[in-house]
ZATI-496188 format. One line per field, with one value per atom (N, C-alpha, C): residue in one letter; atom name; x, y, z. Coordinates in steps of 0.001 Angstrom, whole numbers. Layout:
N
fike: [A	...] $
marlo: [CA	...] $
xx: [X	...] $
yy: [Y	...] $
zz: [Z	...] $
//
This chain:
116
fike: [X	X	X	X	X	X	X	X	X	X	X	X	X	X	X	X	X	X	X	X	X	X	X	X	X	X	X	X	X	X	X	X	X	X	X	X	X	X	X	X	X	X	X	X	X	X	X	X	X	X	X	X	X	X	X	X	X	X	X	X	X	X	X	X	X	X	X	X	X	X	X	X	X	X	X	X	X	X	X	X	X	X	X	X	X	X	X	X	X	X	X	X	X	X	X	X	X	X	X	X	X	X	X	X	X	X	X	X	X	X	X	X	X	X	X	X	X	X	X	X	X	X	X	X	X	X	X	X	X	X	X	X	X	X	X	X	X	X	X	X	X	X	X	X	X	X	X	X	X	X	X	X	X	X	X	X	X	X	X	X	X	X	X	X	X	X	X	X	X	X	X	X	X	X	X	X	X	X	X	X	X	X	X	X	X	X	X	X	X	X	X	X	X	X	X	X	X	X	X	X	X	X	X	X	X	X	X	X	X	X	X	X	X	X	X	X	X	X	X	X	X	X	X	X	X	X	X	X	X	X	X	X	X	X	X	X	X	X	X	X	X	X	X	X	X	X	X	X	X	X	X	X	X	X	X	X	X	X	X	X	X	X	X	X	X	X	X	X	X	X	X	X	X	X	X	X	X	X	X	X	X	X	X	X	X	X	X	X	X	X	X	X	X	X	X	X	X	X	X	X	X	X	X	X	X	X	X	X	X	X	X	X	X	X	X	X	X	X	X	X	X	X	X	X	X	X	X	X	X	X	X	X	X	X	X	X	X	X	X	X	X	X	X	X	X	X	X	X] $
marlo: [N	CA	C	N	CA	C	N	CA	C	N	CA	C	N	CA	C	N	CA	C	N	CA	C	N	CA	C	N	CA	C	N	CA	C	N	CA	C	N	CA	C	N	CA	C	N	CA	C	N	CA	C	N	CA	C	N	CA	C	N	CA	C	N	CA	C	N	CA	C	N	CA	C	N	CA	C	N	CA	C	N	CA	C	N	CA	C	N	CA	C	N	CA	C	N	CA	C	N	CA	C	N	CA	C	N	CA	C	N	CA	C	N	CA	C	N	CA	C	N	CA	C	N	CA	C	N	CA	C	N	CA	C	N	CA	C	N	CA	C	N	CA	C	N	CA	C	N	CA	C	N	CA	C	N	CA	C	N	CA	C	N	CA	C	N	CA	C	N	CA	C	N	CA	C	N	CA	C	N	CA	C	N	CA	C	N	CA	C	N	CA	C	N	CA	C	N	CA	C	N	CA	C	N	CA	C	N	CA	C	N	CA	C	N	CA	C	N	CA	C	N	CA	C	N	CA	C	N	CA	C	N	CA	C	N	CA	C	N	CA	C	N	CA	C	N	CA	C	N	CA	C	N	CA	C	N	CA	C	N	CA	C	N	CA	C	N	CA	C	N	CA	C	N	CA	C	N	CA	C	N	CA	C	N	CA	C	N	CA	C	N	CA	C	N	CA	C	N	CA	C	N	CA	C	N	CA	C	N	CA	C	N	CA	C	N	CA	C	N	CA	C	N	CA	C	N	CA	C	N	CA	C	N	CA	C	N	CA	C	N	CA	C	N	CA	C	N	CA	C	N	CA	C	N	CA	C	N	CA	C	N	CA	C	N	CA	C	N	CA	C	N	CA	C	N	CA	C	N	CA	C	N	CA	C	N	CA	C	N	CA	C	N	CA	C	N	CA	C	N	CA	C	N	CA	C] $
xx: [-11227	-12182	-11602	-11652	-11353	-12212	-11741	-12451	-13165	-13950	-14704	-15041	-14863	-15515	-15818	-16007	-15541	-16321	-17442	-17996	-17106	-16125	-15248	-14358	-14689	-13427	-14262	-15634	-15861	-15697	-15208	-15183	-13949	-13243	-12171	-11364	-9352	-8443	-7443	-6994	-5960	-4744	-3922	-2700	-2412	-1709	-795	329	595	2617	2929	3466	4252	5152	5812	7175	7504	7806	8501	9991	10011	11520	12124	13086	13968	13332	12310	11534	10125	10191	8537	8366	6630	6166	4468	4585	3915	2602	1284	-79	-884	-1542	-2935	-3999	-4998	-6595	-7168	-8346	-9629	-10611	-11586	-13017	-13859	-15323	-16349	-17082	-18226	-19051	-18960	-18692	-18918	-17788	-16627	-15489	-14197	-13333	-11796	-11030	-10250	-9194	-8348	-7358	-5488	-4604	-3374	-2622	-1370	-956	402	1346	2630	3364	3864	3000	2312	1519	760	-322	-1959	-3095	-3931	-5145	-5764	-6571	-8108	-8979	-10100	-10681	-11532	-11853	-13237	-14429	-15516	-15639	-16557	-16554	-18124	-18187	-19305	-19196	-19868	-19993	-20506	-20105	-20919	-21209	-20939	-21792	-20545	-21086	-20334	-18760	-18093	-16581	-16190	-16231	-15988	-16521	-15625	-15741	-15383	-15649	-14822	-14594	-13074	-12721	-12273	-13222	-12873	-12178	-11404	-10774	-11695	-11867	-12687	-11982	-10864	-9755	-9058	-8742	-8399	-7147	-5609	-4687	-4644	-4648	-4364	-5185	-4947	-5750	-6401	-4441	-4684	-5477	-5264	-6021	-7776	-8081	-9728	-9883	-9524	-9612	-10148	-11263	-11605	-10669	-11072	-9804	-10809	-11038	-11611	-10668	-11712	-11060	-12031	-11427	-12256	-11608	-11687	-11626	-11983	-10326	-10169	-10464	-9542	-9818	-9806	-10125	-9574	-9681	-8904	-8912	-9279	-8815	-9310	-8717	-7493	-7208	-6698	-6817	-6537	-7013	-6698	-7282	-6565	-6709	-6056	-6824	-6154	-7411	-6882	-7418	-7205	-7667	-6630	-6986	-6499	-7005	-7203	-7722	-7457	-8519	-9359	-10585	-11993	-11630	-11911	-11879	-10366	-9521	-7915	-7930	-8578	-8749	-7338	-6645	-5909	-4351	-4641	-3297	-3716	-4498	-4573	-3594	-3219	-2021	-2770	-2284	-2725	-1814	-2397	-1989	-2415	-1916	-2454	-2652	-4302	-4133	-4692	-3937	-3717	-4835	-5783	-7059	-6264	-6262	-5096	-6124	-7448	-8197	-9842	-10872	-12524	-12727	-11986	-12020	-11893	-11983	-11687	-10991	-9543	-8733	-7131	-6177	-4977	-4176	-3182	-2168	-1216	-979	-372	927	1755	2965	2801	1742	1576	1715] $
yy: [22863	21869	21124	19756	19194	18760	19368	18954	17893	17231	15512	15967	16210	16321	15136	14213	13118	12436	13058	12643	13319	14257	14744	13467	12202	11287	10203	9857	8646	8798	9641	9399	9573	9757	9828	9119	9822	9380	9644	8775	8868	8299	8886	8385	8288	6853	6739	6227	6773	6939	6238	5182	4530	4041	4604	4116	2356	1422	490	134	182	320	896	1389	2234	2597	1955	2098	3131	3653	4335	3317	3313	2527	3520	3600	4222	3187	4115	3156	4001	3599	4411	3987	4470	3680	4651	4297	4797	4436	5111	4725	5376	4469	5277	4658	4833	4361	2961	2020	532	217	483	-327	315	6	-14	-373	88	-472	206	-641	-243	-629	480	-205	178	-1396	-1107	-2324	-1751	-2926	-3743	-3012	-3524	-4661	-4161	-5515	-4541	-5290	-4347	-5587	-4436	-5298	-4688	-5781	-4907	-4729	-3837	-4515	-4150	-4289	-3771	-2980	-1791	-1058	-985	-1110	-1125	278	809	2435	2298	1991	2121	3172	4579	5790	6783	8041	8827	8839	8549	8540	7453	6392	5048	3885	3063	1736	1070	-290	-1555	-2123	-2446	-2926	-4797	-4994	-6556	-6664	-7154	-7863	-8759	-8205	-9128	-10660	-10331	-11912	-11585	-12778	-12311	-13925	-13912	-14676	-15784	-15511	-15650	-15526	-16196	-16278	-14421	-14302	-12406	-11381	-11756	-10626	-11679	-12541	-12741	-11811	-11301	-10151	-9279	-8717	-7346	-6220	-4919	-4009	-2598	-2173	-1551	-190	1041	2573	3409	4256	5488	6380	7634	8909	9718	9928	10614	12592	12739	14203	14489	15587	16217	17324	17702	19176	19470	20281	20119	19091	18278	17484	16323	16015	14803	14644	13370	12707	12033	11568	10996	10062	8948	7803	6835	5911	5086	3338	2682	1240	162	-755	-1864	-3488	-4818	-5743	-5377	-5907	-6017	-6683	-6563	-6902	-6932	-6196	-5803	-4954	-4342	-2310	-2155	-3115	-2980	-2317	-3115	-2914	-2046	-722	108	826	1050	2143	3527	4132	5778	5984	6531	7206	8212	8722	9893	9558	10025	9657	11449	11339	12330	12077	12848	12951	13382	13027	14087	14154	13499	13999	13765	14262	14209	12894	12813	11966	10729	9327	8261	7699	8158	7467	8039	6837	6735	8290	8726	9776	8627	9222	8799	8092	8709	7928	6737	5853	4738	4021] $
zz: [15197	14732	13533	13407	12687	11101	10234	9143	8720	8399	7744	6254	5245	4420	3289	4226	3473	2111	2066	635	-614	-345	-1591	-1961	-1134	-1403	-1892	-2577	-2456	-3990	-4899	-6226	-7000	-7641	-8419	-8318	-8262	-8821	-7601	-7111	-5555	-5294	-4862	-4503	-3303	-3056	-1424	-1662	-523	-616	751	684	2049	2724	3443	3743	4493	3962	4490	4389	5813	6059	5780	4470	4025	2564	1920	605	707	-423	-382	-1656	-1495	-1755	-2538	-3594	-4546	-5148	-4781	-5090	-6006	-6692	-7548	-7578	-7017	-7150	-7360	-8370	-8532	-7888	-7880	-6842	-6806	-7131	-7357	-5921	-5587	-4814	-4312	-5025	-4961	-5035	-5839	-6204	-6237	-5683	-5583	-6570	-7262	-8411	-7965	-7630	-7105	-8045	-8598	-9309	-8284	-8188	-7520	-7567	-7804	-8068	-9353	-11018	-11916	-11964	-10432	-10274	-10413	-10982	-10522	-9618	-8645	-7250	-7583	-7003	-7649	-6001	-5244	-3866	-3796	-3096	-3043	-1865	-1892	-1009	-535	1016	1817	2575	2541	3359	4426	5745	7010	7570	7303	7558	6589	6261	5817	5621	6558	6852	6993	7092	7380	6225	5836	4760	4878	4022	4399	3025	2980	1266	1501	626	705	-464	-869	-2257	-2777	-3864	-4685	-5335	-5759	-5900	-5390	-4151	-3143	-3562	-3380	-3464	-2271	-1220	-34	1431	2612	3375	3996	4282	4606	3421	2158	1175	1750	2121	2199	3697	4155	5583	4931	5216	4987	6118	5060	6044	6221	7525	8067	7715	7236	6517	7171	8138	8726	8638	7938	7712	8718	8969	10676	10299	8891	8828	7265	6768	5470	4978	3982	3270	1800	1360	-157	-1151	-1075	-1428	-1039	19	971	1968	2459	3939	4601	6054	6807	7423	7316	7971	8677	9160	10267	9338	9755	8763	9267	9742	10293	9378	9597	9209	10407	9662	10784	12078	12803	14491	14636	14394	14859	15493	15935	16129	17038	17576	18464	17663	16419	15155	14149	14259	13778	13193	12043	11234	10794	10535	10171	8452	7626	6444	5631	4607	3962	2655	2268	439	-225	-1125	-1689	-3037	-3268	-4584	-5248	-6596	-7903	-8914	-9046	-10025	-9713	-10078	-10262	-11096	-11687	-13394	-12444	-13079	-12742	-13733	-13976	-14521	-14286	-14365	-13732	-14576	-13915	-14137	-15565	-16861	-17573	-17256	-15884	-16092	-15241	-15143	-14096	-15389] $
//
């Protein structure tokens, strides 16, 4: 049986790690209920978060640069454990170009790890 525990994820301090091409690619966001803050890149993103049932959200960018950041991006929480999850992420009506990743919780607190 596959774990959901997914209300352990709608609050704190999270990391994702992603490989493009030959680079990993290092992110930090906080998140409480409503709002997304990503630091990545030494850029920071703010996004809003809509909860469509327990396991599943949708993050719009709040300043959004570009035509692709105005896409909302569809986040369903496929599984998890005591400190991470695995989810499924799409823009809205793509379902066809679905990617899969892992974010790793590193704190309760809502604030960034000192060496960011």
């Amino acid at each position: 049986k596959v774990e959901r525990n997914c209300s352990n994820f709608r609050f704190g301090t999270f990391k994702y790690e992603r490989v493009i091409g030959d680079k990993m690619y290092t992110s930090f966001f906080i998140r409480n209920n409503d709002i997304e803050i990503e630091y990545y890149n030494n850029k920071i993103d703010t996004s809003k978060i809509n909860w469509v049932n327990e396991c599943e959200f949708v993050l719009k960018k709040q300043n959004p640069i570009n035509n692709i950041e105005k896409k909302p991006i569809s986040i369903k929480i496929i599984s998890t454990n005591k400190d991470s999850y695995i989810f499924e992420f799409s823009l809205v009506g793509n379902n066809k170009n679905r990617q899969r990743g892992k974010i790793f919780k590193i704190s309760e607190k809502m604030e960034l790890p000192s060496k960011f």
